[in-house]
C-alpha positions in Angstrom: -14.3 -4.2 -3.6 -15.6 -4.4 -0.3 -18.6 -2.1 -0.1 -20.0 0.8 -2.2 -18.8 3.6 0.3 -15.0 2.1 -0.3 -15.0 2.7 -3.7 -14.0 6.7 -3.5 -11.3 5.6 -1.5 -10.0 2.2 -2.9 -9.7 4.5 -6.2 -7.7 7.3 -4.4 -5.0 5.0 -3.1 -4.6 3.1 -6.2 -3.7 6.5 -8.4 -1.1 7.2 -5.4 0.3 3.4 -5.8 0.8 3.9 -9.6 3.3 5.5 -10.3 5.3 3.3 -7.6 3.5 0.5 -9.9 4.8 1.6 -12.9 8.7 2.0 -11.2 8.8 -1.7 -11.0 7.0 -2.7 -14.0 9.8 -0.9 -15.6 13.0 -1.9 -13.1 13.6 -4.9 -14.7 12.6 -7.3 -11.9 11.3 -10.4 -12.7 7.8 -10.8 -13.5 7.0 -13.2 -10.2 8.5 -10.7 -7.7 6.7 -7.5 -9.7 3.2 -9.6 -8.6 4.2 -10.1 -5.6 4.7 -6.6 -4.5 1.4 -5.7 -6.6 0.0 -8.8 -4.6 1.1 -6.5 -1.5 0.3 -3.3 -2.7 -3.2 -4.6 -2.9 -3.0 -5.8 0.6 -2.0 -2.5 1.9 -4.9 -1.0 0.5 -7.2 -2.6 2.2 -5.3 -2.7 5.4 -6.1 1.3 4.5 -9.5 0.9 4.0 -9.9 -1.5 7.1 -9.0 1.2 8.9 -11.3 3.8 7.3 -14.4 1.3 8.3 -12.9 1.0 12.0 -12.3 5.0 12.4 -14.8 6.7 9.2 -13.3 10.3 10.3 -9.9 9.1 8.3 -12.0 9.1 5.2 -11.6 12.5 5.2 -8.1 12.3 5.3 -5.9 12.2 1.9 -4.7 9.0 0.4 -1.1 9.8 0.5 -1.9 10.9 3.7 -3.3 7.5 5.0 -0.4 6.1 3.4 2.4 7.8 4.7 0.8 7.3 7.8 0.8 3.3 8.0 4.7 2.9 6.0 7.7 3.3 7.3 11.1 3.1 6.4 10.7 -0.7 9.1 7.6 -1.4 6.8 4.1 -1.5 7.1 1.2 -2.0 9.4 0.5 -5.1 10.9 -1.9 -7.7 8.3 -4.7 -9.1 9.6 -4.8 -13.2 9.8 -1.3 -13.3 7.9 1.8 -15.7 8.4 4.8 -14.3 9.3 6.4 -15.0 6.0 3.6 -13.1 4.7 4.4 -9.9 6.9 7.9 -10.2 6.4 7.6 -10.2 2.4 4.4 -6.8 3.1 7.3 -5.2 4.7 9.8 -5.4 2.1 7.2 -4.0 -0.5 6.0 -1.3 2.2 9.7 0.3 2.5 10.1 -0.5 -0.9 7.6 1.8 -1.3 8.5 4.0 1.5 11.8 4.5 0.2 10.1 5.2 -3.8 8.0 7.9 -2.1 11.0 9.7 -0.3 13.4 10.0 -2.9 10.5 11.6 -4.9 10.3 14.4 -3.0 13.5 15.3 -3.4 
């Protein structure tokens, strides 16, 4: 946790990255590759809330709002002071995720 005022919102995208959470806990990939998209998952929070701090009217905004906003079936936003091996594995989790949150609402 960053600050008090992120809280709210650091609690509203993790109950819309749960159920996603729970998909892979149960998809039967290893245990190393399930950490390292929760490792990203986490990131892409607070690539979130980094930009709630740089633009506060987006905290009005819905998590899965915010979220669809920043993923993409190419991947996700841009992570601050990360390699590009770094990125490239955030992406993978981020249409990972992507594709998770279209095919539920079919």
């Amino acid at each position: 946790m960053g600050e008090e005022k992120d809280l709210a919102a650091g609690r509203n995208l993790v109950a819309c990255f749960m159920p996603f959470l729970m998909h892979l806990a149960t998809s039967g990939l290893s245990k190393k590759t399930i950490q390292n998209h929760v490792d990203n998952m986490w990131l892409l929070g607070g690539e979130i809330i980094r930009d709630l701090n740089e633009d506060p009217p987006l905290r009005k905004v819905a998590a899965e709002q915010l979220i669809r906003h920043v993923i993409h079936e190419d991947g996700g936003p841009l992570i601050h002071n990360g390699w590009e091996d770094d990125q490239r594995s955030f992406d993978s989790t981020c249409r990972k995720f992507h594709r998770f949150l279209t095919q539920s609402q079919r």
